[in-house]
N, C-alpha and C positions, 0 to 999 in steps of 0.2 A: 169620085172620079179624079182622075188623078188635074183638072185645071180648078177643082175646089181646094180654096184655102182656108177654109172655116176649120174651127174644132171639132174633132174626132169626137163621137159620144159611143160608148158602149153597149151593145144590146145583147142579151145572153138568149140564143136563139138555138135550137136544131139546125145541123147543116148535112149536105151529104159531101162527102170528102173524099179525097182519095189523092195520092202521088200527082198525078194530072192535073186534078181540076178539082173546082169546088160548085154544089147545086145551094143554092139558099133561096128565103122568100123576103125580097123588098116593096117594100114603099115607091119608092123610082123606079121610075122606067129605064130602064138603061136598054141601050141598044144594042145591038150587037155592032161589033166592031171597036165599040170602047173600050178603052181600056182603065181600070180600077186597081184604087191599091186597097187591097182586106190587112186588117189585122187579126189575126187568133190569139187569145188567151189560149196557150197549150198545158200550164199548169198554173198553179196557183200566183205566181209572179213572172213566169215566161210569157212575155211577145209574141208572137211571129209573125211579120209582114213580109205579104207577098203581091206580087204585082200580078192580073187577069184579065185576061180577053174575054168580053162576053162573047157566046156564041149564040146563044137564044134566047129570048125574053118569051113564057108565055105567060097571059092571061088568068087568073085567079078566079075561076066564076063564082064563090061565096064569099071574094071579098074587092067589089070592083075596083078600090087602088092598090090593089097588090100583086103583083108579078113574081113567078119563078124564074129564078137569074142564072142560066148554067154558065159557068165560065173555065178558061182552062189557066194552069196558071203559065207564065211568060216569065223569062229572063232569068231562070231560081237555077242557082247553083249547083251541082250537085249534092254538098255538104247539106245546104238547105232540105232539098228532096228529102235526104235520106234519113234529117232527124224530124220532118213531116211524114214518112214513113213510120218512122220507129213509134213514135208518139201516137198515132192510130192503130199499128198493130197492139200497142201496152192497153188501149181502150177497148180494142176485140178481145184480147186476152181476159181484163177484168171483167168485162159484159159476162162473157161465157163462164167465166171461175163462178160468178155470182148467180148465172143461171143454173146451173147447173150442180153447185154445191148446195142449192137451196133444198 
């Protein structure tokens, strides 16, 4: 959240993503209304931090401290958007080349 000033630790997890917004599974509760800063590994040494309202926090029932965190992202530039765009659409392209040339 963005009033934590501990250190960042990395977690290599599934997300759901898109231009908008991002779905992930945490450990914290977060509320809705909060606002969080994510960072993405988008390739092997790229960054990307972005800043996110949550908008719903549900409930995990196979894992009682775990929560789906859908959030949308806030404040992102256009520039931003559009190479979070681009970098998602390169990962539907490789999925499908790999499905599909299999």
């Amino acid at each position: 959240m963005e009033t934590d000033t501990g250190d960042s630790v990395f977690i290599e997890q599934s997300v759901n993503i898109s231009g908008g917004g991002i779905g992930f599974v945490a450990g914290t509760s977060y509320s809705p209304g909060n606002i969080i800063t994510i960072t993405l590994r988008l390739q092997a040494e790229v960054l990307f931090k972005a800043r996110a309202e949550v908008l719903r926090r549900d409930p995990l029932p196979h894992r009682p401290d775990g929560y789906r965190i859908h959030a949308r992202f806030i404040q992102m530039s256009e520039q931003e958007r559009e190479a979070l765009i681009g970098h998602i659409m390169r990962l539907q392209r490789e999925h499908l080349h790999g499905h599909y040339s299999a």
